[in-house]
C-alpha positions as a Markdown table, in Angstrom:
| # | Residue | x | y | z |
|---|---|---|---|---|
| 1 | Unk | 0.0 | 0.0 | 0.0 |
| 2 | Unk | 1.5 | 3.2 | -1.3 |
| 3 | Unk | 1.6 | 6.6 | 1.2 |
| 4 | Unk | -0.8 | 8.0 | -0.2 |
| 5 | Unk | -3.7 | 5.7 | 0.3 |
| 6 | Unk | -1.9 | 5.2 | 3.8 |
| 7 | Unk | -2.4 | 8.8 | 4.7 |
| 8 | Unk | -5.9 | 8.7 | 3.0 |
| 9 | Unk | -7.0 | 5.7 | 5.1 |
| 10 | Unk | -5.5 | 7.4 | 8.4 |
| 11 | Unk | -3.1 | 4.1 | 8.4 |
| 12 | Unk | -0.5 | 5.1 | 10.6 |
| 13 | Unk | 2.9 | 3.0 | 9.7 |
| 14 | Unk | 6.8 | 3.0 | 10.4 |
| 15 | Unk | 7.9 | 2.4 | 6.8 |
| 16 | Unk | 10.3 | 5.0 | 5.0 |
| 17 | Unk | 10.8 | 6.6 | 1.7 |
| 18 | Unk | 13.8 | 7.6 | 0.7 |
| 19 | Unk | 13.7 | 10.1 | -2.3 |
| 20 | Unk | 10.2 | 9.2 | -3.3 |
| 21 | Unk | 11.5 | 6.3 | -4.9 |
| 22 | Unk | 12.5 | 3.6 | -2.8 |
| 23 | Unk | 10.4 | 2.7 | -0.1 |
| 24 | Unk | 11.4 | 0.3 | 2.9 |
| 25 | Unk | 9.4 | -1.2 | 5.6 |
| 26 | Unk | 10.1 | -0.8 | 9.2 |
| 27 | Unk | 12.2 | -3.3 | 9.8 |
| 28 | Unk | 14.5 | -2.3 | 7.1 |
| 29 | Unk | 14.7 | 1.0 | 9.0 |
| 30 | Unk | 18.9 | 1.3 | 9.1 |
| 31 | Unk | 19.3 | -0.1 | 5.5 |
| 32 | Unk | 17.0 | 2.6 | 4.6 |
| 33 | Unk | 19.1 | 5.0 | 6.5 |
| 34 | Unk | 22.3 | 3.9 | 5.2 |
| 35 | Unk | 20.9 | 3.6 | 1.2 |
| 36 | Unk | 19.6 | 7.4 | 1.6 |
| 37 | Unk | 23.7 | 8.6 | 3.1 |
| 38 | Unk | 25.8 | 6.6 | 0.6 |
| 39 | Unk | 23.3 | 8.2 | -2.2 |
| 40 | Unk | 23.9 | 11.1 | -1.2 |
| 41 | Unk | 27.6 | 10.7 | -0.7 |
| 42 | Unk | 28.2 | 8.8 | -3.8 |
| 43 | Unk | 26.0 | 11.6 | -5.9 |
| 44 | Unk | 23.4 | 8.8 | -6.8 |
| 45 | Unk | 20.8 | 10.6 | -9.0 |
| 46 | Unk | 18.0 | 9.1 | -7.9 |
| 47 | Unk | 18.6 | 10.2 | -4.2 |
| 48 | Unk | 19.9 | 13.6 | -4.8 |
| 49 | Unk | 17.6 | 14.9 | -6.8 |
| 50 | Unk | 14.9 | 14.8 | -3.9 |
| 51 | Unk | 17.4 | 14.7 | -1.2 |
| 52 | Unk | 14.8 | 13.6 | 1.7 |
| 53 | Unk | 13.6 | 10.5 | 4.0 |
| 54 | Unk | 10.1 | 9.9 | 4.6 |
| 55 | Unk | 9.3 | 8.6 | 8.2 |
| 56 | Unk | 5.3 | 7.9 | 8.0 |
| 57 | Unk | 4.9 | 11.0 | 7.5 |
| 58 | Unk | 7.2 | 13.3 | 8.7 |
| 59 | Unk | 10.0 | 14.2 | 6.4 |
| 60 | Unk | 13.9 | 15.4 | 6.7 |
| 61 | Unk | 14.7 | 16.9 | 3.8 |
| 62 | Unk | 17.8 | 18.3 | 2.7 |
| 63 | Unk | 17.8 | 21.9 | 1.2 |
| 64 | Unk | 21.0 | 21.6 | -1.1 |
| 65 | Unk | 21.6 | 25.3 | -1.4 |
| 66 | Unk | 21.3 | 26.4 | 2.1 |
| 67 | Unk | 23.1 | 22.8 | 3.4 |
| 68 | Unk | 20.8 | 22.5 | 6.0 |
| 69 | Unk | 18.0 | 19.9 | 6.8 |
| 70 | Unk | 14.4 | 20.7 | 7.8 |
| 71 | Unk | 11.4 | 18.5 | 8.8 |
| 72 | Unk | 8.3 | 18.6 | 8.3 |
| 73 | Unk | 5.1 | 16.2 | 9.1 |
| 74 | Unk | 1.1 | 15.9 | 8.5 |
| 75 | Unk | 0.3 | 14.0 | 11.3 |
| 76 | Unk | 0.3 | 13.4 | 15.2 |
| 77 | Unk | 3.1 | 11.1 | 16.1 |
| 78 | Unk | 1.2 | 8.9 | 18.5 |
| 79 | Unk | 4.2 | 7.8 | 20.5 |
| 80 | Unk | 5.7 | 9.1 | 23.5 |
| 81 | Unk | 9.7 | 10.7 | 23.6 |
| 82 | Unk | 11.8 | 8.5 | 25.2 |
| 83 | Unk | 13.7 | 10.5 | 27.9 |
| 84 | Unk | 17.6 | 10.7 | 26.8 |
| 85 | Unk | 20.3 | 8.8 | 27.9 |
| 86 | Unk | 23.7 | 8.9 | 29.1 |
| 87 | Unk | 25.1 | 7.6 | 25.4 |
| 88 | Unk | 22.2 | 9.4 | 23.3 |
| 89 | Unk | 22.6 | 11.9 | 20.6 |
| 90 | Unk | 21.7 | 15.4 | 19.9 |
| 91 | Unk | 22.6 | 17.5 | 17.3 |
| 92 | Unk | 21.5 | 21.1 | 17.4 |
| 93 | Unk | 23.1 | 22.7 | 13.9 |
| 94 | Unk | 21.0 | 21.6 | 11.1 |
| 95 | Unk | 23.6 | 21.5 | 8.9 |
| 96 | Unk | 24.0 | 18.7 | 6.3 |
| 97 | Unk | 28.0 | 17.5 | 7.2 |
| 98 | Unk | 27.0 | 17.2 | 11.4 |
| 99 | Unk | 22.8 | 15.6 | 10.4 |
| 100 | Unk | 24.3 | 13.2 | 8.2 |
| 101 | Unk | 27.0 | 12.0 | 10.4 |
| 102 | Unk | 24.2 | 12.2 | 13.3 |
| 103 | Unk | 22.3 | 9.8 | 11.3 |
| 104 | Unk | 25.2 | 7.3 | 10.6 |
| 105 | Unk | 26.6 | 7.3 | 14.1 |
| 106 | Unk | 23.2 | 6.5 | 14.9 |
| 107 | Unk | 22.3 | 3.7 | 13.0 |
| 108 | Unk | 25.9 | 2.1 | 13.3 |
| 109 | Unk | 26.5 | 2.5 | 17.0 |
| 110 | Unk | 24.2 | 0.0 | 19.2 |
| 111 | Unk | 24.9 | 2.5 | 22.5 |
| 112 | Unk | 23.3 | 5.3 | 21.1 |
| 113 | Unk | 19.4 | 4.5 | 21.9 |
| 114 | Unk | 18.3 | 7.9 | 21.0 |
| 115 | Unk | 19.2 | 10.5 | 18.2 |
| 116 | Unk | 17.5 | 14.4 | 18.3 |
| 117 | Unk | 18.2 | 16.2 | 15.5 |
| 118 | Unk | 17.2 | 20.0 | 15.7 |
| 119 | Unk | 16.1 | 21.4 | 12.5 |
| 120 | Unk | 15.8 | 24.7 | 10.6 |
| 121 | Unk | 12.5 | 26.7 | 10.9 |
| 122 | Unk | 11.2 | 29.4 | 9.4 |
| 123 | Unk | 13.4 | 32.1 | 11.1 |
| 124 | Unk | 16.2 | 29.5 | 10.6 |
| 125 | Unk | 15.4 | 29.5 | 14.7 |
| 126 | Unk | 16.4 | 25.9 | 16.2 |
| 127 | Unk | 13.4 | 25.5 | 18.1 |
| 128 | Unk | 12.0 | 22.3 | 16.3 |
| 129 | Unk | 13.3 | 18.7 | 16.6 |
| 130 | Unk | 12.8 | 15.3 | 14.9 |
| 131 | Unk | 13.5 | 12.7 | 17.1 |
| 132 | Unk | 14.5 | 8.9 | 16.4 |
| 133 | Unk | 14.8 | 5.9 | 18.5 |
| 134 | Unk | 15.8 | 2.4 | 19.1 |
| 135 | Unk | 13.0 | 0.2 | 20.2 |
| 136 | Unk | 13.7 | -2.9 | 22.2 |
| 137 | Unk | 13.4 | -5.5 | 18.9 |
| 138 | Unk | 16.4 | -4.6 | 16.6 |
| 139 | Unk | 13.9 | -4.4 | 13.6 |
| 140 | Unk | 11.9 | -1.8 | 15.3 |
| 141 | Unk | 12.3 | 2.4 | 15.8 |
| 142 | Unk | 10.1 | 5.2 | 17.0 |
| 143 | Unk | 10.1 | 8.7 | 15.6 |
| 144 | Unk | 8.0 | 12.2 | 16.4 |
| 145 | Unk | 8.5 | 15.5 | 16.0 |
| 146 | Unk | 8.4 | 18.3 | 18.1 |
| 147 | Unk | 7.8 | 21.9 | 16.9 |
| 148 | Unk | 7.5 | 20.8 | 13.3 |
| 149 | Unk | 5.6 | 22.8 | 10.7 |
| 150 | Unk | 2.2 | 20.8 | 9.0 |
| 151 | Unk | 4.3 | 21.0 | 5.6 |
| 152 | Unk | 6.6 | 23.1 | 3.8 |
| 153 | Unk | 6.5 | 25.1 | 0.4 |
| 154 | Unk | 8.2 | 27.4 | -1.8 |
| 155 | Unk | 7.5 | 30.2 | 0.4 |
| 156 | Unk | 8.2 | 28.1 | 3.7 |
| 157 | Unk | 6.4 | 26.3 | 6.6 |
| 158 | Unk | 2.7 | 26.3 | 6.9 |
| 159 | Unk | 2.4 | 25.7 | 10.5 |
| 160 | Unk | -1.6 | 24.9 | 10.5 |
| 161 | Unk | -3.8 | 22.4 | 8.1 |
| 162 | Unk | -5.9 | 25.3 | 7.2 |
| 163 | Unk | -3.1 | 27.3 | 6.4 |
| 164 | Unk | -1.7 | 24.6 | 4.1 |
| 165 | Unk | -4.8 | 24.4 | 2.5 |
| 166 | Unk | -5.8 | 28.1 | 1.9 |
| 167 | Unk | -2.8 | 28.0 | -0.4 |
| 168 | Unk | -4.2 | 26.6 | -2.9 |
């Protein structure tokens, strides 16, 4: 079942898309990861021409001409943040070179349970985050945002549904 009818159906789900392209399922989560980094590394077309990572549906997207990352999401995450560990990881910048090693570190390195990445807004203010974490099955992660904008156009972040869709 594409996205799209997910969203339609109010099926929340776990899976990623990476670029709009390929889509993984939850338990897939680090490959997923991991394909998205060496695309973008290795200058693979069909990741860096929509540099971005779908989680359900929130979305890290990479703005190449700024090199910074900002999220977005539709929906209510329906799962509580984990409170951060001793070994867990937080990167405040936004920028592309400290999110993507963030993301790496994280998938590759079992101590870190936790990863909180803070993202650009619309005053390139640090206020939101997009959080990720290990569950207790190796096959299973949690994700939510906090702060994030409903979506994100030309002109910016719409921060309401009903201002995303007075803009059409």
């Amino acid at each position: 079942m594409n996205l799209l009818i997910q969203r339609i159906a109010g099926i929340v789900t776990n899976d990623i898309q990476v670029s709009g392209l390929e889509g993984f399922p939850e338990s897939r989560w680090r490959e997923a990861i991991l394909f998205y980094l060496f695309g973008i590394w290795s200058g693979r077309e069909s990741v860096t021409y929509r540099p971005k990572l779908c989680f359900g549906d929130i979305t890290l997207r990479l703005d190449r001409q700024n090199g910074e990352y900002y999220a977005y999401g539709h929906a209510e995450v329906p799962q509580d943040v984990p409170p951060l560990g001793p070994d867990d990881l937080v990167e405040t910048s936004g920028r592309q070179a400290a999110v993507e090693v963030a993301l790496i570190r994280f998938v590759k390195d079992n101590r870190i349970k936790q990863l909180r990445l803070g993202v650009v807004t619309d005053q390139k203010v640090h206020c939101a985050q997009l959080v990720f974490w290990k569950k207790a099955r190796r096959s299973e992660y949690g994700y939510a945002g906090i702060g994030l904008p409903y979506s994100w156009g030309t002109k910016g972040p719409w921060w309401t549904r009903e201002e995303y869709e007075c803009s059409f």
